[in-house]
N, C-alpha and C positions, 0 to 999 in steps of 0.2 A: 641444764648442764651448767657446771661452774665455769667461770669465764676464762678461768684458766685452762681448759679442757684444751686449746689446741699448743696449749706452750708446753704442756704435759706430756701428749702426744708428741711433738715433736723432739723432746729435750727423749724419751723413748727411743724414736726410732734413731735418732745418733747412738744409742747406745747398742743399740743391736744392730744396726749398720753403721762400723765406723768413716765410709766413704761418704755416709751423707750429705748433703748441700742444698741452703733453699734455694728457691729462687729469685727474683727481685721483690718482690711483694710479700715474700715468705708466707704464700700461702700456700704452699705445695713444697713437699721434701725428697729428693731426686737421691736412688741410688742402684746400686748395681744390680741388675735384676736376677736376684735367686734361681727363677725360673728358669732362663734362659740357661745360667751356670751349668745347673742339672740335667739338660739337656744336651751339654758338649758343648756349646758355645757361650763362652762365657763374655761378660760384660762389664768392658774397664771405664763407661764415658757414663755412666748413672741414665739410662735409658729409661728406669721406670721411675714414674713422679705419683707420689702419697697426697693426693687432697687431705688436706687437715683442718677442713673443716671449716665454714665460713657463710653466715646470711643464711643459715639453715639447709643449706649445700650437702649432698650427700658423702660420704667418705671411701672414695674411690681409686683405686692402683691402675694404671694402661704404664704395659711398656708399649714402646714406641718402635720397638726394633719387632713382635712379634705380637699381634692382635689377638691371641687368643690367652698373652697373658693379661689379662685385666679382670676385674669385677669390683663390688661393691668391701669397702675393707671392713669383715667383723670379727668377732676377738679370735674367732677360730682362722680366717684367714690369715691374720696377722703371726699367727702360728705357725702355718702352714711355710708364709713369707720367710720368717726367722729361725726356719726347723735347720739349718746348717751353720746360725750365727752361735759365737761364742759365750752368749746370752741367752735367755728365756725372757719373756714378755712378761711384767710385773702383773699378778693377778687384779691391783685397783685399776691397770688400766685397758685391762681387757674387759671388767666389768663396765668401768666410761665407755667404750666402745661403742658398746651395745646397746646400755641406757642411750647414748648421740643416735645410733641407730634408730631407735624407736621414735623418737619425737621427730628426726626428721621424717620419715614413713608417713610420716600424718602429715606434711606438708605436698599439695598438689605439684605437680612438674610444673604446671601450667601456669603455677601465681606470678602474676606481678609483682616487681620488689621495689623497691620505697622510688627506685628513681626511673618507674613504666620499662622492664623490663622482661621479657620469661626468662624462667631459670633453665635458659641452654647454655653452656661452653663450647666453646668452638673448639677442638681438641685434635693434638698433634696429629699429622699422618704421616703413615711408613713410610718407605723409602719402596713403591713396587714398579715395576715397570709403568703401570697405568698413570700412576700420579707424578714420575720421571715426565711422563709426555705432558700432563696439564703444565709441570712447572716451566717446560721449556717452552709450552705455547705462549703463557703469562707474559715471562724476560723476553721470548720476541719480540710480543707486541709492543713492549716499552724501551725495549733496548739495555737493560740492565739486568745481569746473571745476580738472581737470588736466592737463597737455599728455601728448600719446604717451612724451615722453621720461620724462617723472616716473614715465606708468605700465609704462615697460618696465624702469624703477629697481626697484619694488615687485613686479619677476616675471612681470609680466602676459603672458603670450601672445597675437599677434593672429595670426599664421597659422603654422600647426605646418608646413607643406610650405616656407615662409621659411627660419624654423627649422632644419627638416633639412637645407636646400637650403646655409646660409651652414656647417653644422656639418658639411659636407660627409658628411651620414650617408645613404645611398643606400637602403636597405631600409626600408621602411614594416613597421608591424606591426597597421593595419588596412588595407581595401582601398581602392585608388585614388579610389572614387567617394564611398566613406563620408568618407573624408579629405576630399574636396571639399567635403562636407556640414556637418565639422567646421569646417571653415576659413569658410564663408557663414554659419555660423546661431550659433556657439558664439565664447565668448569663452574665453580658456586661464589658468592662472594656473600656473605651473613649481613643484613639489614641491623642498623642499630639498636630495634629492641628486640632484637634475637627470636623474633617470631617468623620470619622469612627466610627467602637463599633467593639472591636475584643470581641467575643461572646463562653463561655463555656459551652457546653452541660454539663445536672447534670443527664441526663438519658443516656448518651451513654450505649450501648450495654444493657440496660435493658428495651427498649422498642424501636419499629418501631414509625421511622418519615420522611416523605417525603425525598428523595433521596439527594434535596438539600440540608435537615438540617442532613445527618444521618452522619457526619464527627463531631471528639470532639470539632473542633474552626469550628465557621462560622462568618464572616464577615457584617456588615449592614452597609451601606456606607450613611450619611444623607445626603451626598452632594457629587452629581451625578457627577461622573473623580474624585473625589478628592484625590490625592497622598496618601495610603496607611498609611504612618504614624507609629511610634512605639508607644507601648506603654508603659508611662514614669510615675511614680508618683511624682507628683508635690514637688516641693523641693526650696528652697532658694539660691541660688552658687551667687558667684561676678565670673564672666566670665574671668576678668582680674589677677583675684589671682588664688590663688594654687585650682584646685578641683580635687575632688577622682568620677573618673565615674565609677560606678559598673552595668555588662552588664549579662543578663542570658538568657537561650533561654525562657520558658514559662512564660506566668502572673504569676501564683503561682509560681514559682521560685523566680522572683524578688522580692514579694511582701513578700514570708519567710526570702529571704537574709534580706533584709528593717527593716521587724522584732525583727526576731530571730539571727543575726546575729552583724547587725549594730546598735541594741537598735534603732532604727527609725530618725534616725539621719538626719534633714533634713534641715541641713547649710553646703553649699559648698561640699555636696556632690550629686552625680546625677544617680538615678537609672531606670533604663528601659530593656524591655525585646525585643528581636529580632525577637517574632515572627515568620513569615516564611519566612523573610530574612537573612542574614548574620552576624556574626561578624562584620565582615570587613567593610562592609556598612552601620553599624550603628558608627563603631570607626569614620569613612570617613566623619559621618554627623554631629561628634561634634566637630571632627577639621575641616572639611570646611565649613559646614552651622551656627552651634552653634559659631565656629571661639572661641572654648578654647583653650589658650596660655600656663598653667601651666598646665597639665593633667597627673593625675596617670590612668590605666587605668586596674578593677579587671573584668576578666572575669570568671563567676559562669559557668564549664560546664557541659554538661551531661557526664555520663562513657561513652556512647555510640557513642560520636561524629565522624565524620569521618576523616581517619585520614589526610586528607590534610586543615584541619582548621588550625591546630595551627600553623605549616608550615607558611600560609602563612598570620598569625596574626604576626608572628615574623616580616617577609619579609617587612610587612607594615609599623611596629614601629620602628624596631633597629636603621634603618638609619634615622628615623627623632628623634632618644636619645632619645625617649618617655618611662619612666616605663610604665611595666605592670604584673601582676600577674595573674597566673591561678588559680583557686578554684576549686577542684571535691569533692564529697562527698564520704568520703571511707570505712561509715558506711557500715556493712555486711549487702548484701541484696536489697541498696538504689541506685538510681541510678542518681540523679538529687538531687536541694535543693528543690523542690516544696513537704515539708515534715514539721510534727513539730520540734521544737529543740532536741527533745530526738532521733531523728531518725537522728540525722545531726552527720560528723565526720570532720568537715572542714580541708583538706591539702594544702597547697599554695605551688607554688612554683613562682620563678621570672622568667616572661620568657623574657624580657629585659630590 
C-alpha cells in the first residue's frame, strides 16, 4: 500500500462524515454511528471509532455504545457505513481498502512487532451493568471515581471474550465456561506485551469457584508461551533522558501510587506492578531490555516484604550509582498503597 493510504482514508471519512474527529494519535477517526441512527437511537458524541490503519493493523469499526455494531472495515462495509451520508465512497478508495485488506490477512494476530509486542488492542468497553460494577470496584479500591474510558487508557480489562471477539482472535486458551467465569467475577488488567490479562477476583472468599479460579489474581494468557509480562500503565518517557520508574507489588498498588500520589503523571515517568515476580527482575528489565540510561528508581513496598528484598535491591543498584528510594505506607493499620489517599502515610527513605 502507498503510505499515504491512511491520510487518504481519513481525509474520506471527513467527507462522508462531516462530524468526524481523530483522536490524539490520529490513529483512529471517531463518528457518529450510522448504525445506531437507523436503529432509533441516534448518536451526537462520535461513539464509533475507524481504525485507519497502522503497523499492519487490521481496519476495523466498534461502536462503543452497541457491540454488535463493529467488524472488520471493507469497501462494501464502508458502504454500508455511509449508505445515509450525503456522499458516496470514492471508487479508488474502496478499491485501497481492500487491496489493505489483503496484505494485512497475511499477517499472523500472534506476531511480534518491532518493539516485542502481539498485536492485541485493548478496546473500549460499553457502558452494561456488569462492567458499571468492575469500575466501581476498581475507584473503591483506590479511592478515585474514574470513567470506563480512563480505565480502558490505564489497560484495564473488563471482558477478555470483548477483547478477543474485537481482536478477532477466535481460539480461547481456557475453557468456554471458565472464561464465563472470568469475565462475571474477575476484573483484567493487560500485561505490557499484550500477551496476558493479570486478572482480580471481586468475589474472593465470598463465594466458591472452581479450584483454578479460587486464588485472588489468576492469569489468562491470549497468546499460548507468551512471556508473562508486567503490568505497566501506559505512559509517555524519552528513554534517553532522565525518567522516574515507580515499581510496586499489586495492580492496585501501582494504579493508587499513579493516582493518589503522583497526580497521574504520565511524562517520563514509568509505572508498573511486579506481580508475582520480583523487584529485582523488573529493575533488570528496564535497564537491560527497556535499555533506560538516566533512571531514578521509587520502589512502593508492602510492610510485609521479606526481609532479603531490599538487601539485595541495594546489591543490584549501588554499584551501577543508580538512585533509588523506598516507599512503605505507615499509616496505622495499612499495609501496602493499594488504598485511597486518606488511608496513605507516604515515608521514603534513600536506599542508594
Amino acid at each position: 500500500m502507498g503510505a499515504n493510504f491512511n491520510d487518504i482514508l481519513r481525509e474520506q471519512l471527513h467527507r462522508l462524515f462531516p462530524e468526524a474527529k481523530e483522536d490524539g494519535a490520529s490513529l483512529n477517526t471517531s463518528i457518529n454511528c450510522p448504525l445506531c441512527a437507523r436503529e432509533g437511537n441516534p448518536d451526537h458524541n462520535r461513539h464509533m471509532s475507524i481504525h485507519l490503519g497502522s503497523d499492519g493493523k487490521p481496519l476495523l469499526y466498534n461502536c462503543w455504545r452497541n457491540s454488535g455494531h463493529r467488524g472488520l472495515l471493507t469497501s462494501s462495509a464502508l458502504e454500508m457505513l455511509a449508505r445515509d451520508s450525503m456522499n458516496q465512497p470514492d471508487p479508488g478508495i474502496l478499491e485501497a481498502i481492500d487491496e489493505y485488506n489483503k496484505q494485512t490477512g497475511k499477517i499472523s494476530k500472534y506476531k511480534l512487532t518491532s518493539d516485542s509486542k502481539y498485536r492485541i488492542d485493548v478496546v473500549q468497553a460499553p457502558t452494561t451493568e456488569l462492567n458499571e460494577i468492575k469500575r466501581l470496584y476498581v475507584c473503591k479500591r483506590i479511592g478515585i471515581d474514574l470513567s470506563i474510558e480512563e480505565l480502558v487508557r490505564d489497560k484495564v480489562v473488563f471482558s477478555i471474550r470483548d477483547l478477543l471477539q474485537r481482536n478477532y482472535v477466535q481460539k480461547f486458551t481456557r475453557a468456554p465456561q471458565i472464561l464465563d467465569l472470568l469475565d462475571s467475577y474477575f476484573v483484567g488488567f493487560m500485561t505490557n506485551n499484550n500477551g496476558s490479562i493479570i486478572l482480580r477476583s471481586m468475589v474472593h472468599g465470598q463465594m466458591e469457584l472452581p479450584e483454578s479460579l479460587s486464588k485472588r489474581y489468576v492469569k489468562y494468557s491470549i497468546v499460548q508461551g507468551a512471556p508473562s509480562g508486567y503490568y505497566i500503565i501506559p505512559t509517555q518517557s524519552n528513554i534517553y533522558g532522565h525518567v522516574d520508574v515507580h515499581l510496586a507489588e499489586g495492580t492496585f498498588d501501582i494504579l493508587s501510587v499513579f493516582y493518589n500520589l503522583r497526580n497521574a503523571n504520565r511524562l517520563n515517568n514509568v509505572y508498573g506492578s511486579i506481580g508475582g515476580n520480583s523487584y529485582a527482575s523488573m529493575v533488570e528489565y528496564f535497564l537491560c531490555t527497556v535499555g533506560l540510561i538516566d533512571v531514578t528508581f521509587h520502589i512502593y513496598i508492602d510492610n510485609d516484604i521479606k526481609p532479603h528484598v531490599i538487601p539485595e535491591l541495594k546489591n543490584l543498584l549501588q554499584p551501577l550509582m543508580i538512585e533509588s528510594y523506598i516507599h512503605f505506607n505507615a499509616k496505622n493499620g495499612e499495609k501496602d498503597f493499594g488504598v485511597p489517599k486518606d488511608r496513605m502515610q507516604e515515608c521514603v527513605y534513600r536506599l542508594t
